[in-house]
Each structure stands twice: as C-alpha cells, then as structure tokens.
N, CA, C and O atoms as a GROMACS GRO file, in nm:
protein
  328
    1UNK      N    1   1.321  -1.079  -0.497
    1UNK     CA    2   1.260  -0.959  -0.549
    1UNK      C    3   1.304  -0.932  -0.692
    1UNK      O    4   1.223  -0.886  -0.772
    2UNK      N    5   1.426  -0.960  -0.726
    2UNK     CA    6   1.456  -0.933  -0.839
    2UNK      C    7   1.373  -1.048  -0.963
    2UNK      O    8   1.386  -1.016  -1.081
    3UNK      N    9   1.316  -1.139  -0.940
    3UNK     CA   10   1.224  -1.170  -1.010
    3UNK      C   11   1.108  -1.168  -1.046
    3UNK      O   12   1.040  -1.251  -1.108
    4UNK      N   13   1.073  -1.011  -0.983
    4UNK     CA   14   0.930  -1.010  -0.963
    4UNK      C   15   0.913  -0.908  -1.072
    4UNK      O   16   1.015  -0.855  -1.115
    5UNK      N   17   0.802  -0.875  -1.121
    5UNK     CA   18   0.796  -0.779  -1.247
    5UNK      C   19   0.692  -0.672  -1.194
    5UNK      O   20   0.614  -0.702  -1.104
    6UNK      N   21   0.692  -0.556  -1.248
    6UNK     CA   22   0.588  -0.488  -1.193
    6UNK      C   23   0.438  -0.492  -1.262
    6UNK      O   24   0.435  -0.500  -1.384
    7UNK      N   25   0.366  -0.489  -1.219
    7UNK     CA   26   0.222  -0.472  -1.221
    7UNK      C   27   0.151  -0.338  -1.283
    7UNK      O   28   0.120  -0.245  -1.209
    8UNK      N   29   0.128  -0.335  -1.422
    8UNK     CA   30   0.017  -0.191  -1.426
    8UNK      C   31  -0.078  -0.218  -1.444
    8UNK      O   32  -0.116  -0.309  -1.518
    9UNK      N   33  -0.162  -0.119  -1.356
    9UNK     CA   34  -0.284  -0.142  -1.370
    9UNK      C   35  -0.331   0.051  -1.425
    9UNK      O   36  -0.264   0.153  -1.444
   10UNK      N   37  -0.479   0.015  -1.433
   10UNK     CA   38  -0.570   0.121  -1.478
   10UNK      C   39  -0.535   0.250  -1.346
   10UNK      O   40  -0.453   0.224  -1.259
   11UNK      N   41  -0.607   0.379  -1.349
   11UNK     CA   42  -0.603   0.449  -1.290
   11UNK      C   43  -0.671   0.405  -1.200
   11UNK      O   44  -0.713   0.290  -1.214
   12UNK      N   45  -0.697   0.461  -1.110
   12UNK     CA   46  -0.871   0.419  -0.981
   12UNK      C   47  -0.920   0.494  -1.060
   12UNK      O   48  -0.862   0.565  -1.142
   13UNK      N   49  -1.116   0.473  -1.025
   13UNK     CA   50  -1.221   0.546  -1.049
   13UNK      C   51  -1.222   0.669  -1.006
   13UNK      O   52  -1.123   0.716  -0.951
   14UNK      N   53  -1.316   0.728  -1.021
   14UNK     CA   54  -1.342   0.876  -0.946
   14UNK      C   55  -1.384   0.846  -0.808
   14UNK      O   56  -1.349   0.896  -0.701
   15UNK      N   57  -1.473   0.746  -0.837
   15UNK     CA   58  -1.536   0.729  -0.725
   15UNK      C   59  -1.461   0.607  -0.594
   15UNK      O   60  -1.510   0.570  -0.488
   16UNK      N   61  -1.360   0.580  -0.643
   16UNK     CA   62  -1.290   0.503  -0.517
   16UNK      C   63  -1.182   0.591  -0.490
   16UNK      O   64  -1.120   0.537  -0.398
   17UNK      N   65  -1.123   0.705  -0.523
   17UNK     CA   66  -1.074   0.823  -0.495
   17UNK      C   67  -1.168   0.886  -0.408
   17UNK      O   68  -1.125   0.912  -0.296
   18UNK      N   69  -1.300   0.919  -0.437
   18UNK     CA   70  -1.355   1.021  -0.353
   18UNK      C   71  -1.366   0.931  -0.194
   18UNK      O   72  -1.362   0.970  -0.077
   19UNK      N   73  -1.384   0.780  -0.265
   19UNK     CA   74  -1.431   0.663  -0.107
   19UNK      C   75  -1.296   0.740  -0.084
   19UNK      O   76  -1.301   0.859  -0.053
   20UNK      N   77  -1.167   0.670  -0.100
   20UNK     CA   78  -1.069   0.664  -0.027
   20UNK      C   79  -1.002   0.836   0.055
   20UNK      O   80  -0.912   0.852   0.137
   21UNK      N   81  -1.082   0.926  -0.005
   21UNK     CA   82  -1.017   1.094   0.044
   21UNK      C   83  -1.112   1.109   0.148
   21UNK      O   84  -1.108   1.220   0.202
   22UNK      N   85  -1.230   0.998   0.209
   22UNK     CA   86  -1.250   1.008   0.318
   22UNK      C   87  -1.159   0.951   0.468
   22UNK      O   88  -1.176   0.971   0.588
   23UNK      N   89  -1.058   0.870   0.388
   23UNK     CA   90  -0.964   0.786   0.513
   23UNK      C   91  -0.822   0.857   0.571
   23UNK      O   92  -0.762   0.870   0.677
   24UNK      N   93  -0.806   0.900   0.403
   24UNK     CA   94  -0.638   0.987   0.414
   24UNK      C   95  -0.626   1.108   0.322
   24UNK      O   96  -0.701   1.117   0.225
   25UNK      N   97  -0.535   1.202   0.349
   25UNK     CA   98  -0.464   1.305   0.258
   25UNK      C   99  -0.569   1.284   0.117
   25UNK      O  100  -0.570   1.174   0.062
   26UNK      N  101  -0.646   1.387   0.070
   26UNK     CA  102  -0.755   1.400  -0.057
   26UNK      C  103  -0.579   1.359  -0.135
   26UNK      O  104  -0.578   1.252  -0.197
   27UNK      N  105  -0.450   1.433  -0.132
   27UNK     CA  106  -0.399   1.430  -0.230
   27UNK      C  107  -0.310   1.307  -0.252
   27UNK      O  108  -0.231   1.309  -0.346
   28UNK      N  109  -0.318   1.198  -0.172
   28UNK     CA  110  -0.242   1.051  -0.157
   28UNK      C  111  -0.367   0.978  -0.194
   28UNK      O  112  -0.333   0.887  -0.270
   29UNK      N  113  -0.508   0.975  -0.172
   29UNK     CA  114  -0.595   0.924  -0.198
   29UNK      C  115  -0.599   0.836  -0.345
   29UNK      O  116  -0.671   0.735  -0.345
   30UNK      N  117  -0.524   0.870  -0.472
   30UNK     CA  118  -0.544   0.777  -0.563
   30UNK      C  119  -0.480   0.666  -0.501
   30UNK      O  120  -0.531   0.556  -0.485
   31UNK      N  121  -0.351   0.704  -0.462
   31UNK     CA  122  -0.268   0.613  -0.437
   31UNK      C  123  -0.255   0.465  -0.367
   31UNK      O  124  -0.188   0.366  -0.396
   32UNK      N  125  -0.361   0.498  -0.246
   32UNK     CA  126  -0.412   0.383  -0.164
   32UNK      C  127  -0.549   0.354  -0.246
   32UNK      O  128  -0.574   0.234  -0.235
   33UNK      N  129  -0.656   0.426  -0.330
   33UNK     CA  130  -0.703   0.392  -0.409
   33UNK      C  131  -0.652   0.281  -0.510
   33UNK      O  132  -0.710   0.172  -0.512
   34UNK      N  133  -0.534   0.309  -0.604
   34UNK     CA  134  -0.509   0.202  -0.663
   34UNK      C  135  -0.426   0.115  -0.622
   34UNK      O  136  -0.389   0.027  -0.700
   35UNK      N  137  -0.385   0.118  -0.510
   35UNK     CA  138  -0.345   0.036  -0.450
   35UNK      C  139  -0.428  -0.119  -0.376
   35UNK      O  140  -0.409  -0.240  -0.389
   36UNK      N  141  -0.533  -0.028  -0.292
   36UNK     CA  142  -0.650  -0.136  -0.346
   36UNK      C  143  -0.718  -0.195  -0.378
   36UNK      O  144  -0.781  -0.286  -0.324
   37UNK      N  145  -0.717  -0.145  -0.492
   37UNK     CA  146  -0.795  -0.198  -0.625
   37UNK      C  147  -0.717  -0.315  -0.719
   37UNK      O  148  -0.766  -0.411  -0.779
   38UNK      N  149  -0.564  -0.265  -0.708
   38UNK     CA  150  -0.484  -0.381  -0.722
   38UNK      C  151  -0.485  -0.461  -0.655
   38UNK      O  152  -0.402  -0.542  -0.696
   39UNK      N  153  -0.542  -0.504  -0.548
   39UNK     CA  154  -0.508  -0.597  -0.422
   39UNK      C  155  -0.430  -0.589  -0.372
   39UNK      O  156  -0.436  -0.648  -0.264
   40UNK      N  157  -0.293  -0.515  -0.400
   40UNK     CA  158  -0.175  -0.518  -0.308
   40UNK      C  159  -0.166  -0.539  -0.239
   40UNK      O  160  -0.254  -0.490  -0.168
   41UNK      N  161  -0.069  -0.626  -0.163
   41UNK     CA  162  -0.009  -0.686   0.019
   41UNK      C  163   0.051  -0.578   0.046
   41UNK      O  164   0.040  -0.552   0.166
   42UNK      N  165   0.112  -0.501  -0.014
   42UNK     CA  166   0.217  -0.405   0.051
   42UNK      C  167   0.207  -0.251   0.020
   42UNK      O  168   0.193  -0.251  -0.103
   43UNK      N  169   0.206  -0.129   0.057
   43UNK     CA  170   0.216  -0.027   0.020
   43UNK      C  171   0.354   0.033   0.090
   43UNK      O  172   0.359   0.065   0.208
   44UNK      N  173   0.451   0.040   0.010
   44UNK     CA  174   0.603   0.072   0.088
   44UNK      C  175   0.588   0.192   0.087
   44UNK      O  176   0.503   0.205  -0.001
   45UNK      N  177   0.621   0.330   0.137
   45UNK     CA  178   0.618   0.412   0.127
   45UNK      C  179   0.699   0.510   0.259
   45UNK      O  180   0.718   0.454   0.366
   46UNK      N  181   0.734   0.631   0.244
   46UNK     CA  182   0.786   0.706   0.350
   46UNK      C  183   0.702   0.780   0.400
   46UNK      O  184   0.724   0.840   0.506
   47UNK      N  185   0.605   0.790   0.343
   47UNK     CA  186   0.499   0.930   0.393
   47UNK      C  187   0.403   0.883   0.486
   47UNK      O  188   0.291   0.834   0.472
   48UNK      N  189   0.508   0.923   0.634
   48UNK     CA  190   0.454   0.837   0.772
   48UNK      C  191   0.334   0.941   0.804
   48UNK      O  192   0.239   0.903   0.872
   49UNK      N  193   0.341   1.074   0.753
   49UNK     CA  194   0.248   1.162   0.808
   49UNK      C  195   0.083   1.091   0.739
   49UNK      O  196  -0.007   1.070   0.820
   50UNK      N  197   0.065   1.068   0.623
   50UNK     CA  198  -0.045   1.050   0.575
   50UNK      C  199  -0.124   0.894   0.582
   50UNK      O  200  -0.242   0.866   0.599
   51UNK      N  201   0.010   0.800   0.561
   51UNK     CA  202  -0.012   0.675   0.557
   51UNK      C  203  -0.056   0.550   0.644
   51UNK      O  204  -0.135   0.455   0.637
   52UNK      N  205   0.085   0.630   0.774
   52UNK     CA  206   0.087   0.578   0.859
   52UNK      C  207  -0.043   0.618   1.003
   52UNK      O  208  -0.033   0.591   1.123
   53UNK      N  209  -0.141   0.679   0.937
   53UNK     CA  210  -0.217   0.790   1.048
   53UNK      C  211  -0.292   0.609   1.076
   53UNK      O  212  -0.277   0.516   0.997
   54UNK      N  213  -0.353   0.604   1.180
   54UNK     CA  214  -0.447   0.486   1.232
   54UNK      C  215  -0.586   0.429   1.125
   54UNK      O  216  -0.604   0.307   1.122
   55UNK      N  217  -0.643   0.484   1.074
   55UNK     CA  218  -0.714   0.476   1.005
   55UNK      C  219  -0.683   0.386   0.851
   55UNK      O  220  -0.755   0.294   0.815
   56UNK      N  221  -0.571   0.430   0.779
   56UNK     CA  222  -0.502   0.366   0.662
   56UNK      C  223  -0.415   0.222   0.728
   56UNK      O  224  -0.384   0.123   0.661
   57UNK      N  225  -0.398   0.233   0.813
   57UNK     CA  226  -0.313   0.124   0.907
   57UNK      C  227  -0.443   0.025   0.929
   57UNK      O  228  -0.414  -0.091   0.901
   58UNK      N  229  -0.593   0.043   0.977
   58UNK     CA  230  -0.715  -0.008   0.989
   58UNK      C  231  -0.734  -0.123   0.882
   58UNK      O  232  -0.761  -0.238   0.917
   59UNK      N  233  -0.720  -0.091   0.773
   59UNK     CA  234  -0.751  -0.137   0.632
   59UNK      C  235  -0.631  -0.280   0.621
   59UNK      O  236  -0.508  -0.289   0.620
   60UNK      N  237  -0.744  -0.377   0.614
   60UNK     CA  238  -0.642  -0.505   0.634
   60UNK      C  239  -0.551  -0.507   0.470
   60UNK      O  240  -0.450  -0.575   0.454
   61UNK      N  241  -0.598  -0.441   0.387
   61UNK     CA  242  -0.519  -0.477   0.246
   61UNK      C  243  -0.553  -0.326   0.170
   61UNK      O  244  -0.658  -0.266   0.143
   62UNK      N  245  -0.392  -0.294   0.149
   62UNK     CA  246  -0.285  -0.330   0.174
   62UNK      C  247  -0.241  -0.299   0.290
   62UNK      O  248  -0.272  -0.206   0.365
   63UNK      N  249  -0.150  -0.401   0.302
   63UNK     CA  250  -0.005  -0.325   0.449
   63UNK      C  251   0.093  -0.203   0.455
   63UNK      O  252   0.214  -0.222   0.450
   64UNK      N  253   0.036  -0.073   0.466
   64UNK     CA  254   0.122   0.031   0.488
   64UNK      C  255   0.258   0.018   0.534
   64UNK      O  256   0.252   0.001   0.656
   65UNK      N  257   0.360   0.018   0.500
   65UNK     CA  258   0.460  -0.019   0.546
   65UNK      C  259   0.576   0.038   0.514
   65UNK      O  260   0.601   0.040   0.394
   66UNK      N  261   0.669   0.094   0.601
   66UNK     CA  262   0.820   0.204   0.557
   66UNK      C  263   0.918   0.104   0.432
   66UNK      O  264   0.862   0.001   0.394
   67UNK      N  265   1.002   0.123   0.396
   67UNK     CA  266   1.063   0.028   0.298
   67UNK      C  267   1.154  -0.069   0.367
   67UNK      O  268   1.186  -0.179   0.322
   68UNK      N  269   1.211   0.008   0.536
   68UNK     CA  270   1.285  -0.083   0.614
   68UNK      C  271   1.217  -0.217   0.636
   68UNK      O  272   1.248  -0.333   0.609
   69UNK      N  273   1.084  -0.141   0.710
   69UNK     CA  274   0.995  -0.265   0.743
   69UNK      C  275   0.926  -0.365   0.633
   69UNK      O  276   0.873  -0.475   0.648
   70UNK      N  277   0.940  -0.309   0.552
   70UNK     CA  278   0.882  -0.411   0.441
   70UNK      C  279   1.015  -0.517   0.423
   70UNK      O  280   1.002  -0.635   0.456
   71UNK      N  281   1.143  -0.466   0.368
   71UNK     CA  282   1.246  -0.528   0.390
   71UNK      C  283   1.263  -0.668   0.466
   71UNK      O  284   1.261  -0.788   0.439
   72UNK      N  285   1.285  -0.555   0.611
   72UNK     CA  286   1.213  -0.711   0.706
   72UNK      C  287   1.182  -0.819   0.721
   72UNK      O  288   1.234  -0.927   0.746
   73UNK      N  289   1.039  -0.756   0.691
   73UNK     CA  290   0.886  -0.874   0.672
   73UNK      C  291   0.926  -0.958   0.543
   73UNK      O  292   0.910  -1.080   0.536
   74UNK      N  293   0.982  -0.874   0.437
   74UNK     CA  294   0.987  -1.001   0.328
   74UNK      C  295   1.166  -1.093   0.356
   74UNK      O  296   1.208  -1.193   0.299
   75UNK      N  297   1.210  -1.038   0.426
   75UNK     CA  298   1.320  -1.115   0.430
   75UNK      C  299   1.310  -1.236   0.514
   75UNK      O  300   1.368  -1.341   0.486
   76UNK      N  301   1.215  -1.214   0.644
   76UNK     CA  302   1.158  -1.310   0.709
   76UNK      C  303   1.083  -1.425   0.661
   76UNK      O  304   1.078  -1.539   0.707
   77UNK      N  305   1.024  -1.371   0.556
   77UNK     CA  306   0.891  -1.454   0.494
   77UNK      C  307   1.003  -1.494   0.397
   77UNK      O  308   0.956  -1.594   0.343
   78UNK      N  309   1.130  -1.472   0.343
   78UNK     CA  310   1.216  -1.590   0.266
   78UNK      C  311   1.257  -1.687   0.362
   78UNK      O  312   1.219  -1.804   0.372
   79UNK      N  313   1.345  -1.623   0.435
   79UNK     CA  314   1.379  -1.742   0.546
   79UNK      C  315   1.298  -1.806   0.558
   79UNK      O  316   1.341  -1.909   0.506
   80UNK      N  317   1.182  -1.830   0.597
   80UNK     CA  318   1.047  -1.924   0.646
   80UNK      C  319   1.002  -2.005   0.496
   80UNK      O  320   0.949  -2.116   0.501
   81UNK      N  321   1.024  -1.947   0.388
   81UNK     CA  322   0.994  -2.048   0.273
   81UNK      C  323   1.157  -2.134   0.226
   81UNK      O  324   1.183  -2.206   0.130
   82UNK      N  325   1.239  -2.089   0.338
   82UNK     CA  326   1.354  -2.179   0.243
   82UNK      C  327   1.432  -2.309   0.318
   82UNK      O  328   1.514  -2.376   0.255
   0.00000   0.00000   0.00000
C-alpha cells in the first residue's frame, strides 16, 4: 500500500449524483458517485448506516467495505500474489 499513490479525479456530474441519490443517503451520493466513475474496487469507509444498506452492497463496483475488512481482503490478496 505504501506504494500506491492516490488518484484525483473530477467531481461527478449532476446527473450521476442525482442517478446515484436514488440508491443511498442524497448526502453520501457524490461519494459512491465518484467513486464509480473512478472505477474503484474498493470504497473503505465506516458509514455502515448508509453504505452498507443492501442496495449499495448490490452494485458489483465498487466494494463497500469497513477499513478492517478491506485490510483483510488486501492482505489476503498479498499473500496469494507472493
């Protein structure tokens, strides 16, 4: 992880905000908006109330995921590449 750099991208549109404030929280909505719009694999986050609801979990990309569980998953996925 420590070689990875971060990624900026543009804001989302208006209009993949308004798509996405039909799935989750109007006020988290950019967020999984630019999230995938970036393509992101991962969305780490704590906010189990909004994120984690069934619907945002539905959406094959990105992977909603607590920071433990992301942890995890990528520590697994080193082991398995080494």
């Amino acid at each position: 992880m420590a070689t990875l750099a971060p990624v900026l991208i543009e804001d989302p549109s208006a209009r993949d905000v308004k798509r996405f404030s039909l799935l989750i929280d109007p006020g988290d909505a950019p967020i999984l908006a630019a999230a995938s719009a970036a393509k992101a694999d991962y969305l780490v986050t704590w906010d189990r109330k909004h994120f984690m609801r069934k619907v945002p979990r539905a959406l094959s990309r990105p992977k909603v995921m607590t920071p433990g569980a992301f942890l995890q998953e990528f520590g697994t996925l080193l082991n398995e590449g080494a």
